[in-house]
C-alpha positions in Angstrom: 11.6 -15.1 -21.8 10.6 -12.8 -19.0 11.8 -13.8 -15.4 8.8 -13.3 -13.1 9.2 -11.5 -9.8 9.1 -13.2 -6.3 5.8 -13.2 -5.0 6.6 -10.8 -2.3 8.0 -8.0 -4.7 4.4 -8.1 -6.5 2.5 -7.6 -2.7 4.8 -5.0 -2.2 4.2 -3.4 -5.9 0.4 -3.9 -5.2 0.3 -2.4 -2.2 2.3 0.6 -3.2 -0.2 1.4 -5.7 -3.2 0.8 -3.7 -1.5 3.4 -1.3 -0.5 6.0 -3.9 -4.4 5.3 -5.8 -6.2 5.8 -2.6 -3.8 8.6 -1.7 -4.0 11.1 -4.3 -5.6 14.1 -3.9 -6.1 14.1 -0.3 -4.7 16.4 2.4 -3.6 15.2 5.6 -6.9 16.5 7.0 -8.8 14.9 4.9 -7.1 11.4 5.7 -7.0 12.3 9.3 -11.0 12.8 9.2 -11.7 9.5 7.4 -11.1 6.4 9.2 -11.6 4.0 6.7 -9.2 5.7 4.6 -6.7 5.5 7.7 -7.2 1.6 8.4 -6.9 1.0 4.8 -3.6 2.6 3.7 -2.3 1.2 7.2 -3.2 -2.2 6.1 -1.4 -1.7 3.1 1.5 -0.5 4.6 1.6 -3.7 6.9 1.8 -5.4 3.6 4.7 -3.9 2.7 6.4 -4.4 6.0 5.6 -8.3 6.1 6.7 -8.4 2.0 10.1 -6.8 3.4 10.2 -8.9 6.3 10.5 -12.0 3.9 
């Protein structure tokens, strides 16, 4: 039987992928010039730091 990881490892999982997927193929320009982009990757990486946090 499979253990299943702590809640906070999935966010963090979740959120690296979301970062990574929405990441790809960009330059820094590109992310620079797109503020939605910006805010969303930032939110993600909040995520990460509250999953951390824990």
């Amino acid at each position: 039987m499979k253990q299943k990881s702590p809640k906070w490892l999935e966010d963090l999982r979740a959120s690296a992928a979301v970062i990574l997927q929405a990441s790809a193929a960009k330059t820094l320009r590109e992310y620079q010039a797109d503020p939605l982009l910006r805010a969303a990757i930032e939110h993600h990486f909040e995520i990460i730091g509250e999953a951390l946090s824990r």
